[in-house]
FIFI-774421 format. One record per residue: residue in one letter; x, y, z of N, C-alpha, C in turn. Coordinates in steps of 0.02 Angstrom, whole numbers, plus 32768, in hexadecimal, padded with zeros to 4 digits. Example, Ala and Ser with C-alpha at 12.3 -4.5 7.8 and 13.67 -1.06 7.14 Angstrom:
! FIFI-774421
a82947EE4818682677F1F818682947F5B8186s82827F90816282AC7FCB816582858002818A
***
This chain:
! FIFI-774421
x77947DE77F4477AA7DA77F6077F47D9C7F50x78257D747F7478607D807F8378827D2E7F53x78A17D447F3A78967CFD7EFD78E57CDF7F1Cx79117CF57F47794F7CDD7F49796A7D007F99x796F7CCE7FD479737CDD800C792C7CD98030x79247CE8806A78ED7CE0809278FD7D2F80AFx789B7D4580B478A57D8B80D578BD7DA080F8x78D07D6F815778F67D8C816A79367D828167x79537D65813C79957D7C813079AF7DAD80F6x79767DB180E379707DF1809D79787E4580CEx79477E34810379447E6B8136798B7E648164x79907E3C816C79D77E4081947A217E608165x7A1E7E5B81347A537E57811C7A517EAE810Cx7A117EC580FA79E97F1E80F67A187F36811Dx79FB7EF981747A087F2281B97A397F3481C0x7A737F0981AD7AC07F1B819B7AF67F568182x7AD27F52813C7AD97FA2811B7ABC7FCB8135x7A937FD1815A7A7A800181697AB18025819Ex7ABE7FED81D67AED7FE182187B2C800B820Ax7B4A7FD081CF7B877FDD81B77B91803E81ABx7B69804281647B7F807081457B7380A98183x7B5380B881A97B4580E181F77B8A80E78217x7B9880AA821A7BEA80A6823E7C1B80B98228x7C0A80C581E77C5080C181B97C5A811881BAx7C11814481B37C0E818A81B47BF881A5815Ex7BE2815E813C7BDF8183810B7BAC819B80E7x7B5F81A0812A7B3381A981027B3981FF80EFx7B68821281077B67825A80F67B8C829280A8x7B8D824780907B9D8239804A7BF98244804Dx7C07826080827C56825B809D7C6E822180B5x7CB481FF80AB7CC981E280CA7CF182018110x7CC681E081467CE681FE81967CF182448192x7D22825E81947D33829D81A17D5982B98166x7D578294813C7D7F82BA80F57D3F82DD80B7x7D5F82FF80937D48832280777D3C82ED8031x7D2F829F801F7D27828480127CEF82598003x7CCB82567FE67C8782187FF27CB381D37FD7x7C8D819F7FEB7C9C816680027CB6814A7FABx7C9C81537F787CB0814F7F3C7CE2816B7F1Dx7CEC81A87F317D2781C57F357D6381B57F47x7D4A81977F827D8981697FB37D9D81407F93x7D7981057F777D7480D27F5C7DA380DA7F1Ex7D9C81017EED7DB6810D7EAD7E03811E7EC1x7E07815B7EF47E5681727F167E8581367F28x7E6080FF7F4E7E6380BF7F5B7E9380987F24x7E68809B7EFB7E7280687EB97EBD809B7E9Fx7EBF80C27E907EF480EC7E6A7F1480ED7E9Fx7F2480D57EE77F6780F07F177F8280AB7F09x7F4F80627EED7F60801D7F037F7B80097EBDx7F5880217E7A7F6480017E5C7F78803D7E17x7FAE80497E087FBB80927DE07FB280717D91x7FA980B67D807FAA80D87D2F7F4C80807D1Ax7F2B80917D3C7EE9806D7D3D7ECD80917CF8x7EAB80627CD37E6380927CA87E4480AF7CDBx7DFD80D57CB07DD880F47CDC7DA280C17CD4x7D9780957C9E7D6C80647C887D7A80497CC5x7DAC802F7CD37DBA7FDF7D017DAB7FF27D40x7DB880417D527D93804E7DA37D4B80487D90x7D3080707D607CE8806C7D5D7CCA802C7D5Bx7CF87FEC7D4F7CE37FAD7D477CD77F977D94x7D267FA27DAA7D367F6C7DDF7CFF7F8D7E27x7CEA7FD27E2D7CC47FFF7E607C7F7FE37E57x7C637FDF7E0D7C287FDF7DEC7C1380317DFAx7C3380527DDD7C2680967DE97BFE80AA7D9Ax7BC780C07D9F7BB080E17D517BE9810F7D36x7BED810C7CF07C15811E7CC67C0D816E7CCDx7BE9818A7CD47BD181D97CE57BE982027D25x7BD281D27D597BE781E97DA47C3281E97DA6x7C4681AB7D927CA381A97D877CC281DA7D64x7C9281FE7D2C7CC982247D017CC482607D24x7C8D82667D577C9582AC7D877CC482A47DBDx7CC282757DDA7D0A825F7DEC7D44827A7DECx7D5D82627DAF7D8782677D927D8182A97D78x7D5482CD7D5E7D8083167D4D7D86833E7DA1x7D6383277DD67D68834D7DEC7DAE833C7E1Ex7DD783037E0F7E0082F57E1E7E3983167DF9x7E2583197DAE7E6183377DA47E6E837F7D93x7E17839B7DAF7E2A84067DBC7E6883FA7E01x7E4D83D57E1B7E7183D17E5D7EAE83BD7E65x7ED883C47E247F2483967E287F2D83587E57x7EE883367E5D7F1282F07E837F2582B27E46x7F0382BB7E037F12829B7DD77F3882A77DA2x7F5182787D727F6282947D2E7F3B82497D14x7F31826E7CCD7F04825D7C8A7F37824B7C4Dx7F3682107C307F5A82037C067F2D81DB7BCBx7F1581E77B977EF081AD7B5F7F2081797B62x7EE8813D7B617F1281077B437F2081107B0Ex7F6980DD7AF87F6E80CC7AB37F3A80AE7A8Ex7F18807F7AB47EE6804C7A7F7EBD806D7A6Dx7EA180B07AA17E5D80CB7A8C7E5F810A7AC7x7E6F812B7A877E7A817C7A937E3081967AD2x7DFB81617AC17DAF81857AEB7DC281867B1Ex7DF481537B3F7DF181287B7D7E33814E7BB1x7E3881647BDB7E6581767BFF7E8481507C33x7ED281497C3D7F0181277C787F0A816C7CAFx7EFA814D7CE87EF181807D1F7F35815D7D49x7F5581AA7D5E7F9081957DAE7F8681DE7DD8x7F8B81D57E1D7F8D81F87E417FC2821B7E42x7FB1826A7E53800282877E52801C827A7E90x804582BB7E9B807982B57EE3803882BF7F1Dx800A82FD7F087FD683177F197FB082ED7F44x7F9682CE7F007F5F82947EEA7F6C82567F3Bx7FB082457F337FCB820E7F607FD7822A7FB8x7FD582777FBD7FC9829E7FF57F9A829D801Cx7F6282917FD97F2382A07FEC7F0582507FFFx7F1A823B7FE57F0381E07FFE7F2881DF8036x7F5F81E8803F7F8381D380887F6F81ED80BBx7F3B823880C17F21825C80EC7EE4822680EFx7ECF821980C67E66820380BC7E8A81A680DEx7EB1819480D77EC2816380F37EDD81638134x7EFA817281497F05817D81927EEC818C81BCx7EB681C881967E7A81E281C97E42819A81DCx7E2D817181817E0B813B81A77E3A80F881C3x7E6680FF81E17EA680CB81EF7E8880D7823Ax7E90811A82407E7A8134827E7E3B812082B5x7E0E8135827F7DCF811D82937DB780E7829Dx7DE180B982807DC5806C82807DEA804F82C7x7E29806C82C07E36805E83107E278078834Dx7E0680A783467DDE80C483887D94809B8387x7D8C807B834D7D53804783567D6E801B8383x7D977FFD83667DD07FAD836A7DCB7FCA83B7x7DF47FEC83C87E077FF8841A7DD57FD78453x7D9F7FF7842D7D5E7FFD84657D447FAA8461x7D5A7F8D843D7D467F3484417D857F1C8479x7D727ED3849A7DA07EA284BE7DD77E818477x7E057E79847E7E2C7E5184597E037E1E8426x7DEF7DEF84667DB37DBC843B7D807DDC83F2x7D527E0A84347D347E2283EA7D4B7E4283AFx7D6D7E6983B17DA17E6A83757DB07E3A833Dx7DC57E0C83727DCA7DCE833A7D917DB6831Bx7D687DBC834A7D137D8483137D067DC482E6x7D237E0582F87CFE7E3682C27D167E30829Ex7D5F7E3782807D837E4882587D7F7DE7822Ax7D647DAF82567D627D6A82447D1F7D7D8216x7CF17D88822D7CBC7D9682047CB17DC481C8x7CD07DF481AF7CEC7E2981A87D027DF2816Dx7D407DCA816B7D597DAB81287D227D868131x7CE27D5B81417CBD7D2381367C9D7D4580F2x7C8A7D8A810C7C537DA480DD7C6F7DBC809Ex7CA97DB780877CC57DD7805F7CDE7D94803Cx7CF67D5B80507CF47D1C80277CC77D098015x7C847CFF80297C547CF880297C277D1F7FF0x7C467D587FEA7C0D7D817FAE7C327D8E7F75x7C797D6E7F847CA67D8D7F517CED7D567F4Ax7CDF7D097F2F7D2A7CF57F337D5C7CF27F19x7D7D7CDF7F277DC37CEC7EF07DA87CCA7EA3x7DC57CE97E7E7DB57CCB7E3C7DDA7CA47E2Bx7E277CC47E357E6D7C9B7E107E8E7CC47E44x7EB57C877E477F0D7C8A7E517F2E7CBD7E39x7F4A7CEA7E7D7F857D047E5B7FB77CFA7E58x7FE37D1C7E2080177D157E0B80537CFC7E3Ax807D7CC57E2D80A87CA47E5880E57CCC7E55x80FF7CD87E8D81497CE97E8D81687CDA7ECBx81B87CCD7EC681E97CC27EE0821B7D047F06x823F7CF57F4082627D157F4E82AD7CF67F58x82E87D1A7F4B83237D077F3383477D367F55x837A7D097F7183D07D547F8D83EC7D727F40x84087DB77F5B84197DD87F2684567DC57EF4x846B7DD07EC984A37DB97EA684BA7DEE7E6Fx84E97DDC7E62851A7E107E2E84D87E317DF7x84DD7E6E7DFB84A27E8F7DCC84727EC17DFAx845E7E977E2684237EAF7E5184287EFA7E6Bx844B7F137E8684667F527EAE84477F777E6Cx846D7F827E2C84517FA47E0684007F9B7DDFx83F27F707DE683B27F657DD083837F837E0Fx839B7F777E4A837B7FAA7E9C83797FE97E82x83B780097E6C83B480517E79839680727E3Ex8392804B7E0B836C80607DC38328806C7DD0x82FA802F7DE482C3802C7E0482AD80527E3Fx82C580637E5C82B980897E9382AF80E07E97x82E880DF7E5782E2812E7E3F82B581397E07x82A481097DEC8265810A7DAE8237810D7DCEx820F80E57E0581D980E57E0B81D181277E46x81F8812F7E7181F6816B7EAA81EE819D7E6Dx822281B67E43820681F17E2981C881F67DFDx81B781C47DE8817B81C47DB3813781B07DFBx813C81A27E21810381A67E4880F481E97E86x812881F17EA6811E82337EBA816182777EBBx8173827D7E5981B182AD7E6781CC82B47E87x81FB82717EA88233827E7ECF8265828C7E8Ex82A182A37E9C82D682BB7E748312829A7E85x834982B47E54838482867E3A839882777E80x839582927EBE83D182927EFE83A482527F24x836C82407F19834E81FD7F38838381BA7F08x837B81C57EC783AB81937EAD83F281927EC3x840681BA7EC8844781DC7EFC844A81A77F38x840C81AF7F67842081857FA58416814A7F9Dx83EF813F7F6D83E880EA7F6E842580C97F56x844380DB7F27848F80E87F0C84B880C67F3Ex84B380FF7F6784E780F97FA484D080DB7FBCx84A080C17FE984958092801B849F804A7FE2x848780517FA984B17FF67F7B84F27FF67F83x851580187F86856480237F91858780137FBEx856480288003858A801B8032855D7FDE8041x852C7FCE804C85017F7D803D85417F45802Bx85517F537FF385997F2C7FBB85D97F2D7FDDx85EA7F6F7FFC86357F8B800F86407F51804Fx85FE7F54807086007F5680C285E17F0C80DCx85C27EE5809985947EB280B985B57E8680D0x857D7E7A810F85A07E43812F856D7DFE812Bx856E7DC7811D85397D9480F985157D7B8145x85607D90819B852E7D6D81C784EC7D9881D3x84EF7DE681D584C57E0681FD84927E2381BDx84A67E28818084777E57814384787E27810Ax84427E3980EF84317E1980B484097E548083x83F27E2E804183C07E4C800F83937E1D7FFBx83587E1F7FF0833B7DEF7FC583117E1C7F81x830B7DF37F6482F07DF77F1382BB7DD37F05x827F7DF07EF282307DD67EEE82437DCC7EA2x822D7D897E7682247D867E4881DB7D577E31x81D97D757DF481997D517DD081B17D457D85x81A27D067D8581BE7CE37D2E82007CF37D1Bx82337CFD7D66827D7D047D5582967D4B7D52x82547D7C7D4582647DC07D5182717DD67D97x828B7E1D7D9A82917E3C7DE082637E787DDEx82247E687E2681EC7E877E3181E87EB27E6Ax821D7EA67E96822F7ECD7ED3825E7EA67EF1x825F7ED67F2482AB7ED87F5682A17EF07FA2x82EC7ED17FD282D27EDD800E83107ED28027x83397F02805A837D7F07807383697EE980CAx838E7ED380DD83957EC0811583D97ED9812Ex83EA7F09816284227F38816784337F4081B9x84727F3981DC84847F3E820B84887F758228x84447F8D825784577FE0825F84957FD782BBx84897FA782C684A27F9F832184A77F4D8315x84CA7F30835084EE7EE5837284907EDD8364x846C7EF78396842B7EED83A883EB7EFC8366x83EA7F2D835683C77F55832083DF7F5382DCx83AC7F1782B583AA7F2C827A83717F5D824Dx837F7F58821E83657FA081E483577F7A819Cx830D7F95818F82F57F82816182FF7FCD8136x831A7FA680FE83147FD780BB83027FC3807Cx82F37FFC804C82DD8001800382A47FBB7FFDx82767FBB802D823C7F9A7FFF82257FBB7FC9x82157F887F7F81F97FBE7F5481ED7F6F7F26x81A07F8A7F1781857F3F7EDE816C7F7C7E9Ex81787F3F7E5F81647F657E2A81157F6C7E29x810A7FA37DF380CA7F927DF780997F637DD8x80C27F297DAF80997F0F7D8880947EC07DB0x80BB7ECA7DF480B47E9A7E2580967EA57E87x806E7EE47E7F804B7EF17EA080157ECE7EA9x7FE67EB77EEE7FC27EA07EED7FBD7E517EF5x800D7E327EDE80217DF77ED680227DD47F39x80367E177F6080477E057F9F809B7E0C7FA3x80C37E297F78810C7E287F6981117E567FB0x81177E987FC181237EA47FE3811F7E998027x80F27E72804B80D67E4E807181157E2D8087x81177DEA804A81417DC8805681857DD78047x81B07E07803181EF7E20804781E27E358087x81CF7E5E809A81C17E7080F281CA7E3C8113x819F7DF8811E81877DC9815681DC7D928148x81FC7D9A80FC823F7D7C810182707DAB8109x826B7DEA811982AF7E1A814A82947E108189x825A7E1B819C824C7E0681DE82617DC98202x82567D8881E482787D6D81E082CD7D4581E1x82E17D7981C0832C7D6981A083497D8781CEx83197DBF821583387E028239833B7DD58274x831D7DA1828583167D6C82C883377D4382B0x83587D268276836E7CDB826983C47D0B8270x83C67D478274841E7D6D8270841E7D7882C4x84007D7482E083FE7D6B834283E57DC0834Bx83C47DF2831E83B87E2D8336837D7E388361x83807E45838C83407E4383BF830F7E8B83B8x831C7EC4837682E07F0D837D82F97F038336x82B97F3C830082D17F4982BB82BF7F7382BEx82B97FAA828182B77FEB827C82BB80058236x8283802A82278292803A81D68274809181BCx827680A181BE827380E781A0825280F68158x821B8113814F81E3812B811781E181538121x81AE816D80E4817D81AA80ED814081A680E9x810881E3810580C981C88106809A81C180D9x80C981D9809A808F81E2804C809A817B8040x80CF8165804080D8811C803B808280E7806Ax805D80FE804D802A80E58078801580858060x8031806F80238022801B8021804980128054x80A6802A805780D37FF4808080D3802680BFx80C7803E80E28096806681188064801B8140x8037800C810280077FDE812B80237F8F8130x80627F788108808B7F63810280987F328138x80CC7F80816B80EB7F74819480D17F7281C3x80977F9B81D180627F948207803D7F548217x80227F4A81E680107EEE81F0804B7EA981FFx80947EB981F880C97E9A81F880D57E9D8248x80B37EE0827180BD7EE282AC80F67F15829Dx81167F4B828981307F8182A281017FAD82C0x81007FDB82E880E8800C82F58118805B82EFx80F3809082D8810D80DB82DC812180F08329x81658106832881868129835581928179835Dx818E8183831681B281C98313819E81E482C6x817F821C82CC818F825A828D81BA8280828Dx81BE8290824981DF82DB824881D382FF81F4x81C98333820481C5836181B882128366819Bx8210835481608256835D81318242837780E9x8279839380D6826F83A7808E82AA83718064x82A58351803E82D7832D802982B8830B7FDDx82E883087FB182BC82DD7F4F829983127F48x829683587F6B826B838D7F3A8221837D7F60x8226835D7F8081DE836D7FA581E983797FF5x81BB83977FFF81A383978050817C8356806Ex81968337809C819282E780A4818F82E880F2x816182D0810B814E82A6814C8193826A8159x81CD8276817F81E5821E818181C981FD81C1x81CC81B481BA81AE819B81DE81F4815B81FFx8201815D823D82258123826681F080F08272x81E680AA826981B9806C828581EB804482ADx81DB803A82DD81F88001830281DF7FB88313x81EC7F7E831281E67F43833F81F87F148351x81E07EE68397820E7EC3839D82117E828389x82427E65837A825A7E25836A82627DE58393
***
């Protein structure tokens, strides 16, 4: 006997998972077409979103058994997509980050289901789309709400200091997340330079994400044409991820790119960059153009996004 809900919505809700997980491809213990099961995904997930994680706190936040995770995980890291570090507090316990590898391999397993979900999306009317994707957050507030508030922060124009605090940050975290090398600090360098040499306050700007007065990220707004501006050096720390920082530097250059009279924008990535990837895609850029480059010591996908203003 059913002590909480009524049967048929006990059965309905079965009918769902059942539906769902069918659609999704994962009763085949794979996710879609990757060489992945769906837990797998999940954990790759967590380490592309949220770096240098315990292995405790994924096993917490997944509800993954402590056993199945540590197979996981070694078999993540025969496979060089991880590195293994003990904590300080407790040598038992390990801090996990994805390598260059590791972040290759999520950007493939992500795109492929980026893919798939829009060859779903396609096949709906506009409308339905919307009640899906409306329903879609119902059920997810609904089983899961916010607990607390996150962390508040501000965004600010740049000022005496900033340029170097950009290019410090930018070359710390690029090389410590996927071995880029000294000549990426190099261009960021240069593009703060001539940013400084060349700015002009009607058509370019910078802004500065802060939290409790610190600086958490950054965001160039840059004159590539009369018509065409250029987004550069988004980059949030990591201990302000998750906050929505990058989000909102984007939606205020976007912004700041219509309030300067530019009518197209344009910004240039790569495709291992897969948070500010989904970023810009939800901001309404769309991909124009690839190309294979070798450049920072790696072999790199760049990516042109365009849109309009």
């Amino acid at each position: 006997m059913a002590i909480d809900g009524t049967d048929d919505q006990i059965a309905a809700v079965r009918a769902f998972n059942r539906f769902y997980t069918r659609k999704l491809g994962v009763l085949d213990q794979h996710l879609g077409k990757s060489p992945f099961s769906l837990s797998e995904a999940r954990v790759l997930y967590e380490l592309a979103h949220r770096d240098d994680l315990a292995a405790k706190e994924i096993g917490t936040e997944l509800g993954l058994d402590p056993g199945y995770l540590s197979r996981i995980v070694q078999n993540f890291d025969e496979k060089g997509l991880i590195t293994r570090k003990p904590l300080p507090a407790d040598r038992r316990q390990y801090q996990l980050s994805l390598t260059a590898k590791g972040r290759q391999s999520f950007a493939k397993l992500n795109l492929g289901s980026q893919n798939e979900v829009a060859a779903m999306l396609a096949q709906l009317s506009p409308g339905d789309a919307t009640r899906l994707t409306q329903a879609m957050a119902t059920i997810e507030t609904v089983l899961e709400p916010r607990r607390s508030q996150p962390a508040a922060f501000m965004l600010r124009s740049h000022r005496v200091g900033d340029m170097g605090w950009v290019i410090s940050r930018q070359a710390a975290a690029y090389a410590a997340d996927y071995n880029w090398d000294i000549s990426y600090e190099a261009l960021v360098a240069e593009i703060c330079a001539q940013f400084i040499k060349n700015y002009d306050a009607a058509r370019e700007h910078c802004w500065i994400a802060e939290v409790g007065g610190e600086p958490v990220g950054s965001i160039f707004l840059v004159k590539a044409t009369d018509e065409i501006a250029k987004l550069r050096l988004l980059q949030v720390e990591k201990k302000a991820r998750g906050l929505g920082v990058g989000r909102a530097l984007v939606e205020q250059c976007i912004q700041g790119a219509r309030e300067r009279g530019y009518s197209r924008m344009t910004l240039w990535t790569q495709s291992i960059l897969v948070a500010a990837r989904g970023i810009y895609q939800s901001a309404g850029f769309r991909l124009v153009k690839e190309e294979k480059h070798h450049s920072f010591g790696a072999d790199l996908v760049g990516e042109t996004w365009e849109r309009d203003l």
